[in-house]
Every structure is written in structure tokens, then in C-alpha cells.
Residue frames as qw, qx, qy, qz and C-alpha x, y, z in Angstrom:
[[0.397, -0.494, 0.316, -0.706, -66.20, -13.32, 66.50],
 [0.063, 0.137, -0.953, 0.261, -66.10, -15.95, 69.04],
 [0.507, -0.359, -0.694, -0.364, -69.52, -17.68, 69.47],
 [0.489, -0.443, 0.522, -0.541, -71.04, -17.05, 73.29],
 [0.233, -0.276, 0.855, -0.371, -71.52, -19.88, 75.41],
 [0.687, 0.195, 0.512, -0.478, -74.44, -20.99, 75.00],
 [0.836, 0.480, -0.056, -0.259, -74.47, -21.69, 71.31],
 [0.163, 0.626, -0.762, -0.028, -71.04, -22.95, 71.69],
 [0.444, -0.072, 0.760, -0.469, -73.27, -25.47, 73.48],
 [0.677, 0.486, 0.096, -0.544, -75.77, -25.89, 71.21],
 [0.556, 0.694, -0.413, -0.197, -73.14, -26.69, 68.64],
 [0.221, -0.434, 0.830, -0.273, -71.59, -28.95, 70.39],
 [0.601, 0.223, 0.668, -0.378, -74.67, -31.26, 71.11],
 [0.836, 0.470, -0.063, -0.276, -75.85, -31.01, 67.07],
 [0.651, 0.579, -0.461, -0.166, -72.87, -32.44, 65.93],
 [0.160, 0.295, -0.906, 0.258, -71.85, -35.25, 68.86],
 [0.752, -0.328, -0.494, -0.287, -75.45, -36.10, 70.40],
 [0.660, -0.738, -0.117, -0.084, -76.25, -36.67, 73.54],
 [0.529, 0.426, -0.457, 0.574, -73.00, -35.54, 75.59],
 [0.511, -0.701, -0.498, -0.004, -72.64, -35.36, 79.39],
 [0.198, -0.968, 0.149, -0.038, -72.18, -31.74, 81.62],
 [0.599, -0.626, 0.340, 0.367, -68.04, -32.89, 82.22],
 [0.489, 0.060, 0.511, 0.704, -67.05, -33.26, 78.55],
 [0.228, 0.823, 0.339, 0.394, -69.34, -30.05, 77.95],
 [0.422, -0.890, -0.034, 0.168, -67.76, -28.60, 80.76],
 [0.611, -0.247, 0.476, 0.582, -64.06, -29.31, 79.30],
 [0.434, 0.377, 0.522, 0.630, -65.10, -28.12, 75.61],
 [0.135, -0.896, -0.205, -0.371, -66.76, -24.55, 76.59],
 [0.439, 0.262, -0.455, 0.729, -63.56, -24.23, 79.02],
 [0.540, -0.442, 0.111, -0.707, -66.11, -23.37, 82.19],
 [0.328, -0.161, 0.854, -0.370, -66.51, -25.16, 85.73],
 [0.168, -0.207, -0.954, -0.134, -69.46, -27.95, 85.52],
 [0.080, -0.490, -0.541, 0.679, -71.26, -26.16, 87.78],
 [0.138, 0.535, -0.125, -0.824, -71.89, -23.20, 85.11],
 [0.282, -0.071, -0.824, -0.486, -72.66, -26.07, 82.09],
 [0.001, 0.298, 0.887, -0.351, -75.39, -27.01, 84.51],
 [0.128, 0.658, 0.412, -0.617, -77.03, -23.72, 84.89],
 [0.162, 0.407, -0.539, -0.719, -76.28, -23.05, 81.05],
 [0.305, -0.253, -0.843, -0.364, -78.51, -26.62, 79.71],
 [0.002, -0.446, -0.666, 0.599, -80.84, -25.10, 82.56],
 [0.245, 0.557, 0.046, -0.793, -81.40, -21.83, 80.97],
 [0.217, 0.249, -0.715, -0.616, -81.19, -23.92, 77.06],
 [0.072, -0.333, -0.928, -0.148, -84.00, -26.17, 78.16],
 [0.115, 0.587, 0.584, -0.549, -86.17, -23.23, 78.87],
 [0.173, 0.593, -0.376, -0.691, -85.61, -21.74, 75.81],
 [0.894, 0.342, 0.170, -0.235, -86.53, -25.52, 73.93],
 [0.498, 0.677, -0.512, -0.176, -83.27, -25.76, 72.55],
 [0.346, 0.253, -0.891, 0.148, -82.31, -28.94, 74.67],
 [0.734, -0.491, 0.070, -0.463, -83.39, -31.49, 76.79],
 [0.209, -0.608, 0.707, -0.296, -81.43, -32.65, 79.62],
 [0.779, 0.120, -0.605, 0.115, -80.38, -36.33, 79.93],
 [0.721, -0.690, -0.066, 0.022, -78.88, -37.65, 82.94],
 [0.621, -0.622, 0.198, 0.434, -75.80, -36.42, 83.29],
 [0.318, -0.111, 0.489, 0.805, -75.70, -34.74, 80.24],
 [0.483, 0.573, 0.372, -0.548, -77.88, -33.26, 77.23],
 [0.466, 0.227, 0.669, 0.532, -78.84, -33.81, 74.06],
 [0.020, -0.114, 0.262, 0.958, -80.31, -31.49, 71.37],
 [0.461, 0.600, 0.576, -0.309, -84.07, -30.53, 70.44],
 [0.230, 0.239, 0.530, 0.780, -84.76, -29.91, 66.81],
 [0.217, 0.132, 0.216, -0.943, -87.12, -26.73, 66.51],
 [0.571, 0.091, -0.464, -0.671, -90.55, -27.02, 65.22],
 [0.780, -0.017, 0.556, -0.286, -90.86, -30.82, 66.29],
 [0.699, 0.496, -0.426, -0.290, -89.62, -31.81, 62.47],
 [0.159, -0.272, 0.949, 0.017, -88.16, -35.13, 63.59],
 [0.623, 0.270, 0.581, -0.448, -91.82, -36.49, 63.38],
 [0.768, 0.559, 0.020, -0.312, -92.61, -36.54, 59.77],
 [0.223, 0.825, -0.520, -0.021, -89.14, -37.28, 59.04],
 [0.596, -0.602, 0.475, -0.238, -88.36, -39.43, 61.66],
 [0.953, 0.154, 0.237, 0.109, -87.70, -42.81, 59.54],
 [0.632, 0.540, -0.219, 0.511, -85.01, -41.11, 57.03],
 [0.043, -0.799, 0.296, -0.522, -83.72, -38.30, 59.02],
 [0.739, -0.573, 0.352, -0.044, -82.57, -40.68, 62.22],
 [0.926, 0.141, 0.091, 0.337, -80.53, -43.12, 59.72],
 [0.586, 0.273, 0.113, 0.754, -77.09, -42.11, 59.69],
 [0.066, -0.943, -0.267, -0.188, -77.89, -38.62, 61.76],
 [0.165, -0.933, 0.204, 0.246, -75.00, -37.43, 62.86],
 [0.418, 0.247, 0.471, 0.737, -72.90, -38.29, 58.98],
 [0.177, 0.780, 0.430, 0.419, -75.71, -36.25, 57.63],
 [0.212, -0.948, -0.156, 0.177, -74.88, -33.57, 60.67],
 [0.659, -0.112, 0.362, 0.650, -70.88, -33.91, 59.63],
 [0.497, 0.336, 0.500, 0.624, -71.73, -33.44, 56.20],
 [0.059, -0.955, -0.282, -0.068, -73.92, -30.36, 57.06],
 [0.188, -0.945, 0.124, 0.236, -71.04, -28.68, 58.88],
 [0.625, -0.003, 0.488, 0.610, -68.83, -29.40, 56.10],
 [0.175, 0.700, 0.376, 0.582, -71.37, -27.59, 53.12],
 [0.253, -0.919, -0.250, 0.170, -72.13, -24.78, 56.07],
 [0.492, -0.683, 0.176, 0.510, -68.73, -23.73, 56.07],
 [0.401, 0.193, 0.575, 0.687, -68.46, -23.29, 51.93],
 [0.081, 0.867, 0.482, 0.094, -71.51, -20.61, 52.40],
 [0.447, 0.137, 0.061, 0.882, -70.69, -17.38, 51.21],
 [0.151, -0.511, -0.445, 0.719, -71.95, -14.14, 52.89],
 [0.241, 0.524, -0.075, -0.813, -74.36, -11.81, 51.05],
 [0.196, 0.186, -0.603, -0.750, -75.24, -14.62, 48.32],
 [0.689, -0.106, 0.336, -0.634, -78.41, -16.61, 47.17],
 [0.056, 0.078, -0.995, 0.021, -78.66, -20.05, 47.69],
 [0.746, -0.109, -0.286, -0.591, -81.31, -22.72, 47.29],
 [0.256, -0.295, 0.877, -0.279, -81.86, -25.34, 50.06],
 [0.596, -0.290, -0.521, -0.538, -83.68, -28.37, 48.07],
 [0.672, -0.367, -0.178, -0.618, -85.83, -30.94, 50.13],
 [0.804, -0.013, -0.579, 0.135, -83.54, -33.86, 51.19],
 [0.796, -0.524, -0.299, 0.047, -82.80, -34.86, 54.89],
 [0.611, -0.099, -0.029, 0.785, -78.85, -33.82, 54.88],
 [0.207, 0.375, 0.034, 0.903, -79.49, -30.59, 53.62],
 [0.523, -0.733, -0.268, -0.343, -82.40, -29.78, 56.49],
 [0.682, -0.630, -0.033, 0.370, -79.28, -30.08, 58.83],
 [0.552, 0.183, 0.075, 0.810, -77.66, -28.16, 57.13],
 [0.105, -0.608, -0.251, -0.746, -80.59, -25.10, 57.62],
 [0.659, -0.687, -0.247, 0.179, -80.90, -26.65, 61.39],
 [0.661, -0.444, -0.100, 0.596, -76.91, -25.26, 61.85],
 [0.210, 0.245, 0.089, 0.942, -77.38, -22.16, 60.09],
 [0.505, -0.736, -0.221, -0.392, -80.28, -21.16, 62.17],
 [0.748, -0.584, -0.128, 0.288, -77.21, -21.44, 65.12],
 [0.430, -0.478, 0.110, 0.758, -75.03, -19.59, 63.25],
 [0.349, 0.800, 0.463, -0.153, -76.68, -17.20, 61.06],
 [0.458, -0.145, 0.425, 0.767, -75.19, -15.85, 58.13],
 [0.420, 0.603, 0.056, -0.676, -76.77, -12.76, 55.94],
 [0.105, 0.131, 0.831, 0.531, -78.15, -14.95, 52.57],
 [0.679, 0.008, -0.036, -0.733, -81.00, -14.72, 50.70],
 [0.198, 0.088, 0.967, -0.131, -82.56, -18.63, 51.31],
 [0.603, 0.186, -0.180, -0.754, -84.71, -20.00, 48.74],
 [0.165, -0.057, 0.918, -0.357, -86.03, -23.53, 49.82],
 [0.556, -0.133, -0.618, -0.540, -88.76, -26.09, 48.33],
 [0.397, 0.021, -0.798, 0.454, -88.64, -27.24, 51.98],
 [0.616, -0.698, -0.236, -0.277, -91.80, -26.97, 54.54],
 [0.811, -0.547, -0.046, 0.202, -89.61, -28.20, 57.24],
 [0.562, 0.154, 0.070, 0.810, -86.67, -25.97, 56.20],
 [0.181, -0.720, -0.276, -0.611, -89.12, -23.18, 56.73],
 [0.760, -0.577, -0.245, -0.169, -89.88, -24.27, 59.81],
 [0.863, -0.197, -0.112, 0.452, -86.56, -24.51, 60.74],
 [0.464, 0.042, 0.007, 0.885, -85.40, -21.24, 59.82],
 [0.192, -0.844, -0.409, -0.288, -88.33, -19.04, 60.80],
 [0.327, -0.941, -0.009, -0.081, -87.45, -15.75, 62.39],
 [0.812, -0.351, 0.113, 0.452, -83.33, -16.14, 61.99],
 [0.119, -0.824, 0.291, 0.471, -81.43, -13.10, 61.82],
 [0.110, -0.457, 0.640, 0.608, -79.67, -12.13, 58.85],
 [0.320, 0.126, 0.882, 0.323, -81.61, -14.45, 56.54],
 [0.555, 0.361, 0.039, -0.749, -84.29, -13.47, 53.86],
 [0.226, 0.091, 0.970, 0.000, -86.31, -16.90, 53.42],
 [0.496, 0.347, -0.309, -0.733, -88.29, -17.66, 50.08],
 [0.559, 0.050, 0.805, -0.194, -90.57, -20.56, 49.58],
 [0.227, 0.042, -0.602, -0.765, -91.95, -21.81, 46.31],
 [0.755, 0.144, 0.176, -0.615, -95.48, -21.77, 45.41],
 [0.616, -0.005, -0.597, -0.514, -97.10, -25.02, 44.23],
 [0.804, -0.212, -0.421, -0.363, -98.24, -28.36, 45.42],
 [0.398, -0.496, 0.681, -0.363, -97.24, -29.53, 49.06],
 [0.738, 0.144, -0.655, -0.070, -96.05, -33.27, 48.56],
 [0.693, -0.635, 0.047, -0.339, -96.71, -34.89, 52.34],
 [0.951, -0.122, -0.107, 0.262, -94.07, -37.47, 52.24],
 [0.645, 0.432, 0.039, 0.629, -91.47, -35.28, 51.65],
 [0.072, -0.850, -0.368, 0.371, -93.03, -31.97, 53.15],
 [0.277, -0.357, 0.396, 0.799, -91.67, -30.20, 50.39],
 [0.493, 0.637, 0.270, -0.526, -92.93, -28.37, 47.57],
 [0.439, 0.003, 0.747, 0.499, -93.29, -29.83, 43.98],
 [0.429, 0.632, 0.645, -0.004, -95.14, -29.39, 40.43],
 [0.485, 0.540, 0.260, 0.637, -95.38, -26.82, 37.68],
 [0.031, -0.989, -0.014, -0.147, -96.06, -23.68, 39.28],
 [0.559, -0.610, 0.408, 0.386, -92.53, -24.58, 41.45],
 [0.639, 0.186, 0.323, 0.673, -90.55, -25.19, 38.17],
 [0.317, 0.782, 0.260, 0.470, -92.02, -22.25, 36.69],
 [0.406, -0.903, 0.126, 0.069, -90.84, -19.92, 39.90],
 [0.666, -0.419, 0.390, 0.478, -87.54, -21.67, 39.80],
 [0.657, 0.368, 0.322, 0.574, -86.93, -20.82, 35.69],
 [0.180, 0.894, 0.051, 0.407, -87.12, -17.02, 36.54],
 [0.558, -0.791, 0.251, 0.014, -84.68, -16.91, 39.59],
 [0.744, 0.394, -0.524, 0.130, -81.05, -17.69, 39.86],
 [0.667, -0.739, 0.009, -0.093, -78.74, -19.02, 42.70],
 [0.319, 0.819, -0.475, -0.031, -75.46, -18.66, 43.61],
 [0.007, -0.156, 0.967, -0.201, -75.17, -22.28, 45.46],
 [0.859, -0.193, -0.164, -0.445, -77.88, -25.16, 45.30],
 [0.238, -0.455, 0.789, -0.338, -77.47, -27.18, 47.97],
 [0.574, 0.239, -0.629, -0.467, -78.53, -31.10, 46.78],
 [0.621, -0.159, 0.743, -0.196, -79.85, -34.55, 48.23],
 [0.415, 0.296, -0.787, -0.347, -80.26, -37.38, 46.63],
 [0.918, -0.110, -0.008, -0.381, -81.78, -41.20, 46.96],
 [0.897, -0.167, 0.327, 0.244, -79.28, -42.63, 45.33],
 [0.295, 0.709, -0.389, -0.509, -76.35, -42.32, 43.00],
 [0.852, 0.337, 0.197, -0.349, -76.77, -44.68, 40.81],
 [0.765, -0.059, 0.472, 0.434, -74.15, -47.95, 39.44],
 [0.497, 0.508, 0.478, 0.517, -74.22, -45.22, 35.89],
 [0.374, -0.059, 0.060, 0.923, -73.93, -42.21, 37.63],
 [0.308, -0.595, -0.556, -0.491, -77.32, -41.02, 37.50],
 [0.008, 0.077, 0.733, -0.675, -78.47, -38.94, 40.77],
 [0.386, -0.383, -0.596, -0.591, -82.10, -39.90, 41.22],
 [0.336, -0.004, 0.660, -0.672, -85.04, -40.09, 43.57],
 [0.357, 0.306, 0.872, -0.136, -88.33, -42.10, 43.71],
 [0.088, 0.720, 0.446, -0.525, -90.43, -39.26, 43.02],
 [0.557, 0.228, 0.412, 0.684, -90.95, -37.66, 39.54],
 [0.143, -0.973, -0.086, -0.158, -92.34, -34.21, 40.40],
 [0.694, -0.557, 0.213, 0.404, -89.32, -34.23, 42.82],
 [0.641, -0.069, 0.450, 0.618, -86.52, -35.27, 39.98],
 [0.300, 0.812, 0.354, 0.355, -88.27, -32.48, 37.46],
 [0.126, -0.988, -0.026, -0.091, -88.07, -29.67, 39.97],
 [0.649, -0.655, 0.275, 0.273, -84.43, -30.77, 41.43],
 [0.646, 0.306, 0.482, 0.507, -83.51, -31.03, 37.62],
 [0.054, -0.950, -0.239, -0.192, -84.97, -27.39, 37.67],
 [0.542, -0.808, 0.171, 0.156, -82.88, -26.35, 40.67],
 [0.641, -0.322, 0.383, 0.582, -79.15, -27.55, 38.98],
 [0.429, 0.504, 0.300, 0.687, -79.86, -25.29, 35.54],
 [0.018, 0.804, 0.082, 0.588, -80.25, -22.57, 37.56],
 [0.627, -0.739, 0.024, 0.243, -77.74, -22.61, 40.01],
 [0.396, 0.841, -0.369, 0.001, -74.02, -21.47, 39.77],
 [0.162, 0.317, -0.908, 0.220, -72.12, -23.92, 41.93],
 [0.809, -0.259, -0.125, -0.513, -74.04, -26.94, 42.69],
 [0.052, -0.457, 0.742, -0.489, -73.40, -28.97, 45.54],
 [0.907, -0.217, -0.278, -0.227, -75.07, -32.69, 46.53],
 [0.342, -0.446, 0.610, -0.559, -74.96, -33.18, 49.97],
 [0.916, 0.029, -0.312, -0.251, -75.29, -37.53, 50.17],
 [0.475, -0.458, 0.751, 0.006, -73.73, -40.06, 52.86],
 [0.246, 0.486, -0.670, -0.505, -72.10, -42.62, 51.37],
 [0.278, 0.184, 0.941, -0.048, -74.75, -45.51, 51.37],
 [0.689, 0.649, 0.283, -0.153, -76.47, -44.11, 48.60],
 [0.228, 0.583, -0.612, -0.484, -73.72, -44.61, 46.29],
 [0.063, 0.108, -0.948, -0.293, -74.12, -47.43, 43.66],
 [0.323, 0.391, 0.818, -0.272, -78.34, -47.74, 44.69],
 [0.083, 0.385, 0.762, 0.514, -81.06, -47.60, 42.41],
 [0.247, 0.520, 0.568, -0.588, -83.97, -45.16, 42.24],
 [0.532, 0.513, 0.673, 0.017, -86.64, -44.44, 39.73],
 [0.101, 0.960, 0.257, 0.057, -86.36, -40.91, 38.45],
 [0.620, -0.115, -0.111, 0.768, -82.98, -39.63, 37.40],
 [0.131, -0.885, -0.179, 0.409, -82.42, -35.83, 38.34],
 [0.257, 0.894, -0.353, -0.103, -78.83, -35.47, 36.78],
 [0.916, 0.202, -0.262, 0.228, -75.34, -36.74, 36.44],
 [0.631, -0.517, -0.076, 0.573, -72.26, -36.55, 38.27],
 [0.361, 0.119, 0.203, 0.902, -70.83, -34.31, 35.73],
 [0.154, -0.729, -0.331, -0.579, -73.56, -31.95, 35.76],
 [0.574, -0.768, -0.175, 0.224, -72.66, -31.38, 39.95],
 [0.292, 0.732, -0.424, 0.446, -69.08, -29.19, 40.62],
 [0.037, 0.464, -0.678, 0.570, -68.80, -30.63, 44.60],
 [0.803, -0.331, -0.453, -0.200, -69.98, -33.51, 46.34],
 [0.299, -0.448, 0.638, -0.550, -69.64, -33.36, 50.25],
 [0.853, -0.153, -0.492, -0.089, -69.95, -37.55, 51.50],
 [0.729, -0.621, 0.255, -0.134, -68.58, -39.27, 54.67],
 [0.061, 0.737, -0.665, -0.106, -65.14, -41.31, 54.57],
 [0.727, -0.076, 0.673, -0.118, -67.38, -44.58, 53.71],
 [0.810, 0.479, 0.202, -0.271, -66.89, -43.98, 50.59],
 [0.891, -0.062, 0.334, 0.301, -65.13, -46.49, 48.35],
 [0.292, -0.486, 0.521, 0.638, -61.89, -45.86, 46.54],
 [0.269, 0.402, 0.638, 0.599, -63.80, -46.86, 42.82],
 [0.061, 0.874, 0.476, 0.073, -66.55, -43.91, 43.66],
 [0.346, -0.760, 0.083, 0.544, -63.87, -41.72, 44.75],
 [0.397, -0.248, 0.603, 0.646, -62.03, -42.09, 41.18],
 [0.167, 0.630, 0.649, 0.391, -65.00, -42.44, 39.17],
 [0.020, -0.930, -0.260, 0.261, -66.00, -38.54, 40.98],
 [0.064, -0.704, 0.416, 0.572, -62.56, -36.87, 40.13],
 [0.283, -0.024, 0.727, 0.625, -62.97, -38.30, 36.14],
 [0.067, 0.810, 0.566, 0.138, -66.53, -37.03, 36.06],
 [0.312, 0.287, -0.238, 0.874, -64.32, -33.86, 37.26],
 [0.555, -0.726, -0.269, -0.304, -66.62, -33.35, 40.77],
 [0.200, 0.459, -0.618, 0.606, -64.49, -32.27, 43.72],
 [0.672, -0.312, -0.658, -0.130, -65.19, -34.32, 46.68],
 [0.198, -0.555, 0.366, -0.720, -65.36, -33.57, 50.47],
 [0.692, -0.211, -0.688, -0.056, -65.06, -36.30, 52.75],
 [0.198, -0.665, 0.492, -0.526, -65.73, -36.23, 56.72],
 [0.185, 0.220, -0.890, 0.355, -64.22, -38.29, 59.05],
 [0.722, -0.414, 0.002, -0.554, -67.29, -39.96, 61.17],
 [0.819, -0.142, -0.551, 0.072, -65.53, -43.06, 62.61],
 [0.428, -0.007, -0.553, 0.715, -64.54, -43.34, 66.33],
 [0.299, -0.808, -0.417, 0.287, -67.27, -41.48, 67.54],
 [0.265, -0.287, 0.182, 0.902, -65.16, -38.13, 65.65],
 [0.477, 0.761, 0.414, 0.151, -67.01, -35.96, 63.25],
 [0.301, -0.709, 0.315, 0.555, -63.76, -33.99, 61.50],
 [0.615, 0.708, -0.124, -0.325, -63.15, -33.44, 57.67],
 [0.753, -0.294, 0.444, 0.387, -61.15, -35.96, 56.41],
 [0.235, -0.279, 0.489, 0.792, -59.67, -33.95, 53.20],
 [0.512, 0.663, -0.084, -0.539, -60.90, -32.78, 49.70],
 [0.679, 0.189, 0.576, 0.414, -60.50, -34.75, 46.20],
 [0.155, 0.683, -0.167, -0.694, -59.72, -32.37, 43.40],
 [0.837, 0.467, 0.143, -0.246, -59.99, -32.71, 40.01],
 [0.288, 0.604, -0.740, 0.063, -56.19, -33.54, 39.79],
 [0.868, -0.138, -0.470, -0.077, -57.09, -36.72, 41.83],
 [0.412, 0.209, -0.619, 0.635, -54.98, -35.61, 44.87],
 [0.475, -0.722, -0.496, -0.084, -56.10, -35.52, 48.34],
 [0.165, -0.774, 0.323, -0.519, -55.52, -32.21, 50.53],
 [0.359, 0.222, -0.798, 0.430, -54.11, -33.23, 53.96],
 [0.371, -0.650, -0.649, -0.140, -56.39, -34.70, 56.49],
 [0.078, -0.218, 0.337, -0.912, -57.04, -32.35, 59.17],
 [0.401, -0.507, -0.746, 0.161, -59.21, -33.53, 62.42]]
């Protein structure tokens, strides 16, 4: 079913940033005149705020704030990569969104297009973000509330996570590490997110590609322990080879030129699908 106008808007703005009323007018096929009164009615509603001669997007909730240091770097890869994983979700199953920055846009653009899942989510600001969206039954784990992060960590969470299963886990990362290691700072974190990949069925790490080859303290897993790694098209031809011998199918999107557009798939035969923009 074709999307209405408005969220055709919406969508638009998350995944190009600020944009102005004549190239929304051209991409929603409607006079200028009608985009006007359309980011009229979307800033009353909070979902944008108008620009001059154009508009940009509002995140619900206000979550840029705590965030606001990671989550700006590299924000619209990380939005790419979202609407890369978004489009691998599979109606009617359950999935786990963990805590990392990429995968919160990934719950921002299913809260625009809503999709019947069950959504389980160590994520405060994933909450937030998907409060009150059709189609969705949204599960939080109990334990400790870790502030940097806003995200929930510690034994009771493991223990919640060893009795549940999921049918996608949807992954961030710090870094992936010169050995293949995917780690973070945090060792509550790396436990529970270690937690989260034995008890998923297809696991998915959702990382642009300037954490490949860094260092962090706390490894989670390995490449081989992932099945699909969704990155941007900065990454290098050795990480690309090293992913299809760890057998990890890769998803790169295109982000240069001011384009966000999938630039193909690595399989575990080492061939690349044709790009497609």
C-alpha cells in the first residue's frame, strides 16, 4: 500500500536531512504550494520543524539530548544503514532491538512505518521512541538503568533474556576489532549483548564503517558468531574479504554524493549482487 503524503514526507526528511519545499515538492509529486501546507500541518503534530525554505526532521521524545555526542556522528550512514536492516524485518516475528545508536534509527523508521512485531529492546530511548505505535507489542527488560547509554544492563536483564527467544537481534557495536572481536567499553553491556546473540536466530550488527579495525575493552562476540552485517560503502576491500571468510553476508549502502541507496550485498560465495541506487 502506497504510503500517504505526509509520511512520504516524513521519510523523506529522516533519510536526506534538512531538504527544501521544491525538491519535497518534486519527490511527493504535488504543487509546492500543498508541501507547504503539508510541513504546516507536520510541525503541529512535532514531527518537523520548518527551516527556511525547507524542513528538517524532529526526533520524538527529545532523544537527541542524551545521545547527542554519538548519535549526530555519521547520522544519516547510521539512517542508510537503518533503512537497509528495516527492510529485512519480517512481519508477525520477534525481534530484539539492543542499545546502540544505529539501531535507535532503526526503531525511529519503524515507528513511520509500522510493522506488526513483537519488539523486545534493552533500550530507554527505543521505548521512547516507539511508544504508542500501531501494530507493535513493545517489551523492556527489567534491571539496572545504565545513564550513559540509557539502556538497560545487569543480571536480572541476562536472566530475562536466557528465558526468551528472538527471531532477529538487531546489533551495535564500538568497534570491530583488528582480530575480529565485536566489543564495547562497557562490561555489563558486552555480557548482556553476549546474552542477546545466543538467543537470537538471525543476528544482525548494524555498524558504519569507522568502527572497523578500532579497539574497545569488552569483547561481545566474533564475526563468525553474526550471519549479516549491514555497513556503509566505506568499508575497505580487506574487511570486506575477511567478512565473507568468517562466512557473514554483508550489506553495503551507498552514502556518498549526498545519495543514501544500497550499494549491493556480499555473500558467502564472495560475489557482489548488482548495485542498485
Amino acid at each position: 500500500m502506497q504510503p500517504d503524503r505526509l509520511t512520504q514526507i516524513r521519510h523523506y526528511l529522516y533519510l536526506h536531512g534538512t531538504t527544501g519545499v521544491n525538491e519535497l515538492a518534486r519527490v511527493v509529486d504535488t504543487s509546492v504550494v500543498t508541501v507547504r501546507r503539508d510541513l504546516q500541518r507536520l510541525e503541529e503534530l512535532g514531527h518537523v520543524r520548518r527551516t527556511h525554505g525547507g524542513a528538517e526532521i524532529v526526533n520524538s521524545g527529545g532523544l537527541e539530548i542524551g545521545f547527542e555526542a554519538r548519535e549526530s556522528h555519521c547520522l544519516m550512514t547510521k539512517r542508510a544503514i537503518a533503512e537497509a536492516a528495516y527492510a529485512s524485518l519480517r512481519p508477525h516475528s520477534s525481534i530484539f532491538l539492543d542499545s546502540g545508536t544505529t539501531v535507535l534509527q532503526l526503531a525511529r523508521r519503524l515507528r513511520m512505518g509500522p510493522i506488526p512485531l513483537t519488539v523486545f529492546t534493552n533500550s530507554i530511548a527505543i521505548v521512547q521512541a516507539l511508544l504508542d505505535t500501531s501494530q507493535l507489542q513493545l517489551c523492556l527488560l527489567a534491571g539496572r538503568v545504565r545513564n550513559e547509554n540509557r539502556s538497560i544492563v545487569g543480571p536480572l536483564a541476562e536472566r530475562s533474556i536466557e528465558g526468551l527467544w528472538f527471531d532477529q537481534l538487531f546489533l551495535g557495536a564500538s568497534a570491530v576489532q583488528p582480530d575480529g572481536g565485536i566489543a564495547t567499553p562497557d562490561c555489563e553491556e558486552a555480557s548482556l549483548n553476549a546474552a542477546m546473540v545466543r538467543r537470537a536466530g538471525e543476528r544482525l550488527l548494524l555498524i558504519d564503517s569507522s568502527k572497523f579495525g578500532r579497539h574497545a575493552t569488552f569483547r561481545v562476540a566474533g564475526l563468525e558468531d553474526l550471519g549479516h552485517l549491514i555497513t556503509d560503502d566505506g568499508i575497505s576491500a580487506e574487511w570486506l574479504a575477511r567478512l565473507d571468510q568468517a562466512g557473514v553476508a554483508c550489506t553495503r549502502v551507498r552514502t556518498t554524493g549526498g545519495e543514501t541507496a544500497e550499494a549491493g550485498r556480499i555473500g558467502h560465495d564472495g560475489n557482489n549482487d548488482q548495485e542498485r541506487s
